[in-house]
N, C-alpha and C positions, 0 to 999 in steps of 0.2 A: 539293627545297628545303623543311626544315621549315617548316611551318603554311600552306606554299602551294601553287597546283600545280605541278609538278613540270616545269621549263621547256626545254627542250632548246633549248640557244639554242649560237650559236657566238661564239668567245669575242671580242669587241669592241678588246679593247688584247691587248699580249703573252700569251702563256699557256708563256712558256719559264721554266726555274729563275730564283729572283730573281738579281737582278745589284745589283750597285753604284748608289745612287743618293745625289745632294743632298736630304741630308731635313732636316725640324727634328725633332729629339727630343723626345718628349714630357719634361717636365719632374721627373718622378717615374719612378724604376727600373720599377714595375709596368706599367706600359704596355710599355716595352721587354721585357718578360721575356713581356707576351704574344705581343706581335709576333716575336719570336724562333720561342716554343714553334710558332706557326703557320706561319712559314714553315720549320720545320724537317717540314711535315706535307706542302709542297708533291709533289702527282703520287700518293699514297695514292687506290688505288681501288677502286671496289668490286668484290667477289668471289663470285659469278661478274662476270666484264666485261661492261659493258653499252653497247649503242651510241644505247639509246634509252630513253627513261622509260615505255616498255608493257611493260618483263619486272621483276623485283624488284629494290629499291636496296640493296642490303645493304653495310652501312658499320660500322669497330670501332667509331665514336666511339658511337652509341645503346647500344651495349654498353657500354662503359667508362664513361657516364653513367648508368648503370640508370636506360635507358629505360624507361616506365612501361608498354609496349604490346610485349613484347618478341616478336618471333618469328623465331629463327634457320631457319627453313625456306625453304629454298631457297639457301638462302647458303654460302659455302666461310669458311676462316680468313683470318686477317688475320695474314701473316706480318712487318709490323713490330711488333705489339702483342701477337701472339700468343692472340687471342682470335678466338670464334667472330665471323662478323658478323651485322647482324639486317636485317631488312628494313622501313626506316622511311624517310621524308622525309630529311635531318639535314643541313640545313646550320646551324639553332638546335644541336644535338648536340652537333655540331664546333665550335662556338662557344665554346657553356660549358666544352666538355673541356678547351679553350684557356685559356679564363681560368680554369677552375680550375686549369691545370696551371702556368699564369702567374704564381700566388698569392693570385688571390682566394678568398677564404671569408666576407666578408657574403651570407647570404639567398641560396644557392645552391639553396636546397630551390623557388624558385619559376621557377627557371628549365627550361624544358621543353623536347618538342617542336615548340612553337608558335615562330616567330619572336616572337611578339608577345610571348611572355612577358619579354622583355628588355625591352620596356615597362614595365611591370608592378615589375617589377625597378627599374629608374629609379626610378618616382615612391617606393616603397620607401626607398631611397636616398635619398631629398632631393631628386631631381634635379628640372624641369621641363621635359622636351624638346620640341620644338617642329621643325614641318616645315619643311626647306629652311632650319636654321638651324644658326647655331654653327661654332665653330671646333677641324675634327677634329684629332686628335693618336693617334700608333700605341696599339694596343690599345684603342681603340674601335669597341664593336660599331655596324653602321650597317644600323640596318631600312629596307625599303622598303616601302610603299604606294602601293596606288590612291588616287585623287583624293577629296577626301572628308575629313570630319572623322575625325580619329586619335584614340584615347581605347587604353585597356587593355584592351578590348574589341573592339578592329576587327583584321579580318584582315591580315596582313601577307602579303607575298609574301616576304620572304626577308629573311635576315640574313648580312651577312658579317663581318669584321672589319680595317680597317684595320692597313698595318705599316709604313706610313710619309707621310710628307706632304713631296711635291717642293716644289722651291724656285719650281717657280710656282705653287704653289700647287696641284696637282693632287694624286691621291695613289694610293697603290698598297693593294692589298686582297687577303688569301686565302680565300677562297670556298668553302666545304663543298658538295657536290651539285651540283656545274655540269657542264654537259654540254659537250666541247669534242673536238677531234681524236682524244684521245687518249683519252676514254672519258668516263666521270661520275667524275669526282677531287675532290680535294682543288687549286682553280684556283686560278693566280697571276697576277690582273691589275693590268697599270700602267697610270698617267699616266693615272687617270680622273678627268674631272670631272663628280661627282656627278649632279648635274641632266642633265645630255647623257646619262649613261649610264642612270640611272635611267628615263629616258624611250623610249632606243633600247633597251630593251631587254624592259621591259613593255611603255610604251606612254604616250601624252599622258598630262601631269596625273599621272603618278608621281612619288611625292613622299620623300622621304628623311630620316632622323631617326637622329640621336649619340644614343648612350650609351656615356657614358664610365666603365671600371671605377672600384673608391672611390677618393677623395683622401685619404681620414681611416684612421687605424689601424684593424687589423683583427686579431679575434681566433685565434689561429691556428686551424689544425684539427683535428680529431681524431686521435690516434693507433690506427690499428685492422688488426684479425687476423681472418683466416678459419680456421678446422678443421673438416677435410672430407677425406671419400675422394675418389680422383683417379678412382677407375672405381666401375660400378654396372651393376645388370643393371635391363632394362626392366621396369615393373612393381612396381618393390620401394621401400619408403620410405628415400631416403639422407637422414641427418643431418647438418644444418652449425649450426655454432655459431661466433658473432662475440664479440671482447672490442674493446671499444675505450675510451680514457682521455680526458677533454678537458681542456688546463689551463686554472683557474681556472672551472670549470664540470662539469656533468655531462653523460651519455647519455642523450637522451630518448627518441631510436627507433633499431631497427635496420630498415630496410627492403631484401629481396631479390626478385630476380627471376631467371629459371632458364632464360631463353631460349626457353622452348614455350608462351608465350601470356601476357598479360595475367588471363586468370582464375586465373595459379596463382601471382601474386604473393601474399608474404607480410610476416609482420614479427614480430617478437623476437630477443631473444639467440640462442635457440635453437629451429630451426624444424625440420620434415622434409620430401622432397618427394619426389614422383613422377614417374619420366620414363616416355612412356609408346614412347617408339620408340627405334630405336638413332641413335647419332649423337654427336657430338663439343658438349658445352653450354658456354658460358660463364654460371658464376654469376657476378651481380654483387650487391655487398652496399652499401648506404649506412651509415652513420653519423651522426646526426643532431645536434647538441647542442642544449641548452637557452640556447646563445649562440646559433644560429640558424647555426652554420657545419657544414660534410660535408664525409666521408672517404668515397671511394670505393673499394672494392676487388673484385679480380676471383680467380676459382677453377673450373680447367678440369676439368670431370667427363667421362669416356670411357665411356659407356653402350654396353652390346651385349644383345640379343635374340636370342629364337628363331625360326624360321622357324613359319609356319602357310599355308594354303590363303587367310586370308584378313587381306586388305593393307589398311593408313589409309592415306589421302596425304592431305597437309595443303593446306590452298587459301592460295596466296600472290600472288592478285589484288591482293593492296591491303593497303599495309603493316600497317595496324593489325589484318586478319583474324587469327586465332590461333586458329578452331576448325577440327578437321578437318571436309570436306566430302564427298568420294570416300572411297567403298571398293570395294572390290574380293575378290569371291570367285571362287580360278580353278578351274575345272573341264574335262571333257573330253565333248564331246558324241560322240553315237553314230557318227558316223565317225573319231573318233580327232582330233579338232581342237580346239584351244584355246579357250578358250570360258571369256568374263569377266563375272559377274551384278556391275554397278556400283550401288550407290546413293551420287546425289548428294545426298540431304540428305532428299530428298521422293519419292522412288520408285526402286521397284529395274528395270533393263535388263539381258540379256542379250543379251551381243557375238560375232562370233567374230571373235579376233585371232591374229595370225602365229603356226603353229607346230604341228606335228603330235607327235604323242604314240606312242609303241610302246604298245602292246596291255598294260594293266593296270602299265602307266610308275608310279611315285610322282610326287608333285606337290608342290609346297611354295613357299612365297614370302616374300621379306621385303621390307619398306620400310627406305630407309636413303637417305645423303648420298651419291652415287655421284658418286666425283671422274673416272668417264670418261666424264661429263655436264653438267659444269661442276658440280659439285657438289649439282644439284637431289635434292631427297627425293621418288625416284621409289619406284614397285613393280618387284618384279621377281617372275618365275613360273619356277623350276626344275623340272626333266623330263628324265624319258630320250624321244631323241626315237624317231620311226619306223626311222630309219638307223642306233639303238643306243648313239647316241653325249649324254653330256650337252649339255641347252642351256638356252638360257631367251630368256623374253620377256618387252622391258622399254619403258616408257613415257619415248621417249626424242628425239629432234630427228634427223629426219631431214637429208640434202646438201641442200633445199629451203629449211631452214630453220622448215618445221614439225613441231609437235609430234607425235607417232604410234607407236604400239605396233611394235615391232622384234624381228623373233627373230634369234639370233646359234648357233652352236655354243659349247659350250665343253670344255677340253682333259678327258676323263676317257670312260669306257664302262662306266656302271654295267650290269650283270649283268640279265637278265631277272626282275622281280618287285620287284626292290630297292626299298626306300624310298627315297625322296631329302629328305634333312633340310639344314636350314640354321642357321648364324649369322651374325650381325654383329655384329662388334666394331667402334662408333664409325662408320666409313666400310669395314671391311675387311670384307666378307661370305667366308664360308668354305661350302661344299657338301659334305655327307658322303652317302654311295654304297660299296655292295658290288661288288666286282671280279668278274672271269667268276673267279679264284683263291680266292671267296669271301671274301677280305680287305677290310679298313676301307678306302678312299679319301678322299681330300678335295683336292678343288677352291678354290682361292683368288685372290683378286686385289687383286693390290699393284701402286699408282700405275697403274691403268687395264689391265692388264697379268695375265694369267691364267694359272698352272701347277696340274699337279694331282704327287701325291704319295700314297702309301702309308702308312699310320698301322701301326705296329707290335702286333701283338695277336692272339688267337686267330682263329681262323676260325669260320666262320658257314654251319649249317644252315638257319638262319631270315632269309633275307634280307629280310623286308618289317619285321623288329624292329628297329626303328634310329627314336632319339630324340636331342633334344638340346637342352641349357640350359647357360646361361652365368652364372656370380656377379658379373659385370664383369672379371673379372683373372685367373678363368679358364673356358677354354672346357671341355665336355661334351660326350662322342657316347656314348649306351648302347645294349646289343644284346645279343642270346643265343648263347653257342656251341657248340659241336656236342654241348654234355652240357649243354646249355641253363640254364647259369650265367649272368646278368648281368653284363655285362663294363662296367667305367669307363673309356673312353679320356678322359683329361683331359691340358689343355695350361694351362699357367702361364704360356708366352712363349719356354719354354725346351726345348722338345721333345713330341712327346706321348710318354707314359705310361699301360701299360692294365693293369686289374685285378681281378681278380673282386670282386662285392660279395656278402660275410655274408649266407647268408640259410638260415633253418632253417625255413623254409616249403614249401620246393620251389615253382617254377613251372610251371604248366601250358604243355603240348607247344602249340603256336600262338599262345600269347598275345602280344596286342602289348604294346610300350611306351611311355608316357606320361610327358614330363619337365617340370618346371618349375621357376622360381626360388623361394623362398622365404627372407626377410627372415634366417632364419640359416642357409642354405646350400642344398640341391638336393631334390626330392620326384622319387624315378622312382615310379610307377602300374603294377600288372602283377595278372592271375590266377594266383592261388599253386595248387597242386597241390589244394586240395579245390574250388573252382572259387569260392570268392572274392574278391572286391578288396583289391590289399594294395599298403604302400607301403612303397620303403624310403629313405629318410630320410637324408642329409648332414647332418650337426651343423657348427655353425661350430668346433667341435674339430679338424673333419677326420675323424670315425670316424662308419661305417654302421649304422643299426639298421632292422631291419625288423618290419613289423607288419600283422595282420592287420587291416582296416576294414569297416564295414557298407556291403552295396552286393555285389551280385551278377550282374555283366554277364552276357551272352549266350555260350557258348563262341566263341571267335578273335574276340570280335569288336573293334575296333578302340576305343580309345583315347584319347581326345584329352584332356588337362588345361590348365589355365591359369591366373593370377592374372587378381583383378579387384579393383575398390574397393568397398566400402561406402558406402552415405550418410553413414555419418562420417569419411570418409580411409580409414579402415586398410584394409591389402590381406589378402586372405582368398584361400587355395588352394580350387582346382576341381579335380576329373577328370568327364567326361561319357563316358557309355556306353549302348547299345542291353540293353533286357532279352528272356530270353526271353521274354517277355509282347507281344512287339514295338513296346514301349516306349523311349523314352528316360529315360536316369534319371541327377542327378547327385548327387556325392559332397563337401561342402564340409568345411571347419573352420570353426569358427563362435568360432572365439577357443578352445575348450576343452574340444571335443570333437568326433570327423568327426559330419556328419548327412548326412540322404540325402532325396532329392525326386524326384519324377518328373514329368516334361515332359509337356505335353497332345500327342494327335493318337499316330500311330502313326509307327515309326521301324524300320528294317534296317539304318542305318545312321549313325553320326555326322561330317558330312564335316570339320566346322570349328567354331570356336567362337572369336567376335571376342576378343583376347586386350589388353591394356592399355588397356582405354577411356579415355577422359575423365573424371572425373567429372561426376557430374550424365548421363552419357551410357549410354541402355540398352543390357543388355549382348546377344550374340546367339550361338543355336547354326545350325548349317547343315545339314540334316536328308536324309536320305532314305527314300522307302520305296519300296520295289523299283524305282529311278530318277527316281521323281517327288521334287521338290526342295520342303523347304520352312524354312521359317523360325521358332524360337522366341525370346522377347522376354522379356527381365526387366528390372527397374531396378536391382535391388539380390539379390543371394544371399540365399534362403530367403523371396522372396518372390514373387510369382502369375506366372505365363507364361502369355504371349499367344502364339496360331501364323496365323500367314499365308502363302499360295503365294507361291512364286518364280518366275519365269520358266522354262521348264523346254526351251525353244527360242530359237538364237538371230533377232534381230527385226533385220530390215534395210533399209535405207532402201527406201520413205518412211515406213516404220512411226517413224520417232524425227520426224517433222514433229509438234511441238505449237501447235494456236492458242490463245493465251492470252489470254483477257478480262476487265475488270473492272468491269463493271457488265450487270444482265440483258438489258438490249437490246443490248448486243455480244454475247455468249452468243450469243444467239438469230442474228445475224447469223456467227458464230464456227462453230454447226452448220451453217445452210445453205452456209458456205462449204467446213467438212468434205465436207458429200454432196456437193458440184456437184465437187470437186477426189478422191471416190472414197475418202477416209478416213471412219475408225469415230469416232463421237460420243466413244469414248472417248480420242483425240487432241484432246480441246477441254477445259480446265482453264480452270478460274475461282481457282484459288488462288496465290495472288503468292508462297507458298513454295515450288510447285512448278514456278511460271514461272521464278521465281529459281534454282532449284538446275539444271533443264535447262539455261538460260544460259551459267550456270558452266559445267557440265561439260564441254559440247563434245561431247555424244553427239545435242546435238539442232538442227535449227532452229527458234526459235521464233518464230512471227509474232504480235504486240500488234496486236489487233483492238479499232478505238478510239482514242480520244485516252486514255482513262482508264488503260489498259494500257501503252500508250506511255508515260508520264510516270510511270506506277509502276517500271518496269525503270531510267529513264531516271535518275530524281533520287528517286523513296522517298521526295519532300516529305509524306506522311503518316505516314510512320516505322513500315511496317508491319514487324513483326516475321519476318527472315528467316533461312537456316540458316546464314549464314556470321555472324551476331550482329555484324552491319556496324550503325556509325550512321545515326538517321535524317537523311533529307537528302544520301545520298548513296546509290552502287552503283558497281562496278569496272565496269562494262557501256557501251557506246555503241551505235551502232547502223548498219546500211545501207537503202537506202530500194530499189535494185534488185531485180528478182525471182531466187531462186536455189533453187540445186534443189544444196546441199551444209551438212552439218552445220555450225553455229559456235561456237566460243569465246572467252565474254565481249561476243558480238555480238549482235545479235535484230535482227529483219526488221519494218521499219515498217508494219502493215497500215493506220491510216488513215490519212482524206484531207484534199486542205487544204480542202475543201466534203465537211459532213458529210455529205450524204446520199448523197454518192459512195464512202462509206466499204465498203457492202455488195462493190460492185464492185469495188475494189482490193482487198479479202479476197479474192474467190473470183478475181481472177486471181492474186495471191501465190501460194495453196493448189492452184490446180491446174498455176501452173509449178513449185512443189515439188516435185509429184507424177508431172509428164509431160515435164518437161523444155520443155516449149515452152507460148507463150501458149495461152488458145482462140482460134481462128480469127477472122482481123478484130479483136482486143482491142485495145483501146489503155490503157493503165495510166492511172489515174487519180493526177494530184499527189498527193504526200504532204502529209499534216501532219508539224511539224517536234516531237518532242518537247518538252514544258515542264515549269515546275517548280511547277505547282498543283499540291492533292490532290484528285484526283478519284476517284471509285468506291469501294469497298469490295474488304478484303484477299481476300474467299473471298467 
């Protein structure tokens, strides 16, 4: 329920299709046309289906209102509106969608996802509302509130909208965001009277407030157009442009939003943007006039990616999050096991999750909407396995009903040595692999559902050459074969098609290859025949050129390329490579002309290099040298790199136990409970970003040593600055108070007490049943203190 918390109540009057009733009309057609358009929404749910308000609300209406905080992640489509859905509050959403779609257009631009902005809106209006008063009539919205003075400013719990008023006077209402039998819908309740229901359903002293859409003429609303492409590939800047007309007035703003986050809202006629994963978007566009009325409209872009070693997944705690949180680099440790270095925001872990590897396997992973998971933007990690056969491992919901790393087979038997490349197209992820036949393969899955197939094309001396990029509309696999030509297999929708590509350089015998998008069509990466770096080039013509570039890799040695953004938006191509100097070294375009850099520390190998960041988000390559892993850092192409270790073993419980504190006398109390419970001092963190981001993850248990640390996780009343760029005064987090010896997510472990000075001792037994699984001998737990919402301690 927008602007309030999100109430999981069951439903008090009917919740079956409206039926027939004695109503009075309201007196003016606009109220009927809203009450109409609403119950015409009756039983719209959200998608994925939800049975409770702890997983994501994803509803079309925040969509089709260009919600201000948008993030389709985690969400499926909404097949009566046909747009993606977003993960927000929105029973306010579905409100406005209503009356805007009912015919209002005064002052639409102030209504939000707050209930209360319908407030706001009122006094706006003329109106004067006033609690527990007035006389309702269909198509008025009706807020509720806790006890207390009401102003434009006070919180509301929720807003619905009346569709009719019985003949005793009682009335019937459609409801956005309620949680009932059938899921979190779009609710049809009767025969309520306001006050009873108000009260039974918050609580005492719930108080109730009309607003009624305008009585007086209203100026129509904008006429307006979207133009934009339907597909895009990840990484690359698509254009849309809006026209829209007002009569008897002008256009004062255009404002869009793109579905991946609140920071990549924009506004003008004509704007550009960047998606940075695969997956199905709905644009939405406003239109604004300078009479104060909007036109909303919507424009579905079908985004696909390449696979890489290393995965974003977006954190969808709490609807307004929109930066990503987790990533994921998948590797293979020295027995042949799968093996995931995660950072949550604030430090890098290494895991090992389901799934064994055959002996020098390729690897490759993509993040994407995977609809045979209810549509969550999971990772996923492809491999030949130990038994030869393709598989993967995906971060997915276990028969239990929790969340957890899954390995599966899938249908195909890439060849020993092969590389294993991926894409995704929107939701459809595609696997390409060499055959024991030495031929193309590809792996697919449609509606949840997996075939593999043969791609038509030369064969292949070089099985470990195999790349692949996608324009959005159409897919890429490139490879060398047996006269070690680069070959195009490309697919438009309509078959694949394969081809040599021009090149009067010659290629070096083992060279790998490197592919990426680029804003007018495709960069493959490769050692030409004098042992150079050279690229050859898709023109948005459709015709290949190739070219020799500065940058001198290592012989055979591997490849990796990628877009990334600038500090000013524009996206700039990458290739990175090992020198023989045993160096890292990369290759950019710098707008207009390639340049070249090299990376600090030493390098044998390049495994990964984060591909579509964020903006504002540094960028990262994935390093090795003779197996030791590590890390280099930039902000921005052609400027300084930082290097730090990686984990380079996987760490297993109790090594992910952190105690987290926030002021130095917990500290001090936070180590002694380390040593008495057998963990290293460096399991004790004093910084609330790192507290924070272990929370999230779910890789750790964390125990709040302190009152000061408890009420930092709990409520953030200091607003300290955290990696999910959550507001202050809140956190997606709660807590348990029992002693446990198992990882949590979104959970932390209360270490103090309700008597401070007992605080020492209910740390060191938390930490050493963390550790040991049992009390120490004779312990008795000391009460907890109950989380609050002061600011106490300091962030670090």
């Amino acid at each position: 329920m927008a602007g309030g918390v999100a109430l999981a109540m069951v439903a008090l009057a009917s919740a079956l299709a409206p039926t027939a009733a004695a109503a009075v009309a309201r007196p003016d057609a606009l109220g009927g046309s809203i009450a109409s358009i609403a119950l015409g929404q009756i039983g719209v749910a959200t998608n994925p289906a939800e049975t409770s308000f702890g997983g994501v609300d994803c509803d079309p209406y925040s969509t089709l209102v260009a919600a201000g905080s948008p993030s389709s992640d985690g969400c499926g489509t909404d097949g009566t509106h046909d747009v993606a859905d977003q993960n927000e509050e929105w029973c306010a959403d579905f409100a406005k969608w209503a009356w805007e779609q009912g015919g209002v257009t005064a002052n639409l631009n102030l209504l939000n996802a707050g209930a209360n902005s319908f407030y706001a809106w009122a006094l706006a209006d003329g109106e004067s509302p006033a609690a527990d008063s007035g006389t309702p009539a269909a198509g008025d919205a009706v807020l509720f509130y806790p006890a207390g003075t009401i102003t434009s400013a006070t919180f509301a719990d929720h807003v619905g909208l009346i569709t009719s008023v019985d003949s005793n006077g009682t009335v019937d209402m459609a409801n956005g965001d309620f949680l009932g039998s059938a899921g979190i819908t779009v609710q049809y309740n009767t025969n309520l009277s306001l006050t009873t229901w108000a009260g039974s359903t918050w609580g005492s002293g719930e108080q109730w407030v009309l607003v009624a859409p305008p009585s007086a003429a209203q100026s129509p609303a904008p006429t307006a157009t979207i133009i934009a492409p339907a597909t895009a590939a990840a990484g690359m800047a698509v254009p849309f442009t809006a026209t829209a007309t007002e009569p008897g007035g002008s256009i004062s703003q255009y404002a869009w939003t793109f579905g991946d986050g609140r920071n990549n809202n924009a506004t003008g006629a004509s704007v550009s943007h960047v998606f940075t994963r695969a997956g199905l978007y709905t644009v939405t566009m406003s239109a604004t006039s300078n009479l104060g009325t909007v036109t909303t409209k919507t424009w579905n872009v079908s985004v696909g990616a390449a696979g890489s070693t290393v995965s974003s997944d977006p954190n969808t705690s709490v609807w307004y999050t929109t930066d990503p949180v987790m990533q994921y680099e998948f590797t293979e440790t020295s027995t042949g096991a799968l093996a995931v270095d995660s950072w949550d925001g604030a430090a890098w872990l290494q895991q090992t999750e389901p799934g064994t590897l055959a002996a020098g396997s390729g690897l490759t992973s993509l993040t994407y909407a995977d609809s045979a998971v209810a549509d969550a933007t999971i990772p996923h990690a492809f491999y030949r396995t130990s038994g030869g056969a393709l598989g993967e491992t995906y971060f997915g919901e276990v028969s239990s009903g929790t969340a957890s790393w899954i390995s599966a087979p899938l249908p195909g038997s890439p060849v020993a040595t092969s590389a294993i490349a991926a894409i995704a197209q929107a939701t459809t992820p595609s696997v390409f692999y060499f055959s024991a036949a030495s031929g193309l393969d590809v792996s697919t899955e449609t509606g949840g559902s997996w075939s593999s197939a043969a791609i038509s094309g030369p064969t292949t001396s070089a099985p470990g050459s195999l790349a692949t990029a996608t324009t959005g509309s159409t897919e890429y696999a490139f490879y060398l074969d047996t006269a070690g030509n680069i070959i195009a297999a490309a697919n438009s929708g309509s078959g694949w098609q394969s081809a040599a590509i021009p090149d009067s350089l010659g290629v070096s015998a083992g060279t790998s290859l490197a592919a990426d998008s680029t804003n007018s069509g495709i960069d493959v990466f490769f050692i030409d025949a004098s042992g150079h770096l050279a690229v050859a080039d898709l023109s948005a013509s459709g015709t290949w050129q190739t070219q020799e570039i500065v940058g001198t890799p290592s012989a055979g040695s591997k490849l990796v390329a990628t877009s990334t953004l600038t500090s000013s938006g524009t996206v700039t191509d990458e290739v990175f490579y090992p020198t023989s100097a045993g160096t890292a070294a990369v290759t950019y375009w710098n707008g207009t002309a390639w340049q070249t850099g090299t990376l600090p520390g030493t390098a044998t190998a390049i495994n990964a290099v984060s591909s579509n960041i964020v903006p504002g988000s540094s960028q990262q390559v994935f390093l090795a040298n003779a197996g030791t892993p590590s890390l280099d850092t930039s902000s921005a192409p052609g400027t300084a790199w930082t290097s730090s270790a990686l984990p380079g073993t996987p760490t297993a419980y109790p090594g992910t136990v952190l105690l987290y504190a926030a002021t130095s006398g917990d500290k001090t109390t936070a180590l002694a409970a380390a040593s008495y419970a057998g963990l290293p001092s460096s399991q004790v963190t004093t910084s609330f970003a790192a507290a924070w981001a272990a929370t999230l993850s779910g890789n750790y248990l964390v125990i709040t040593v302190g009152q000061a640390a408890a009420n930092a996780l709990f409520d953030n009343a200091c607003g300290w600055t955290n990696p999910s760029a959550d507001d202050p005064g809140t956190t997606p987090f709660d807590y348990v108070v029992r002693p446990l010896n198992v990882t949590l997510t979104n959970l932390f472990l209360v270490g103090a007490a309700s008597t401070t000075s007992k605080t020492p001792q209910r740390t060191d037994d938390l930490a050493y049943y963390a550790v040991h699984g049992a009390l120490p001998s004779g312990a008795s737990v000391p009460a907890v203190a109950s989380p609050g919402h002061s600011c106490l301690g300091s962030a670090s």
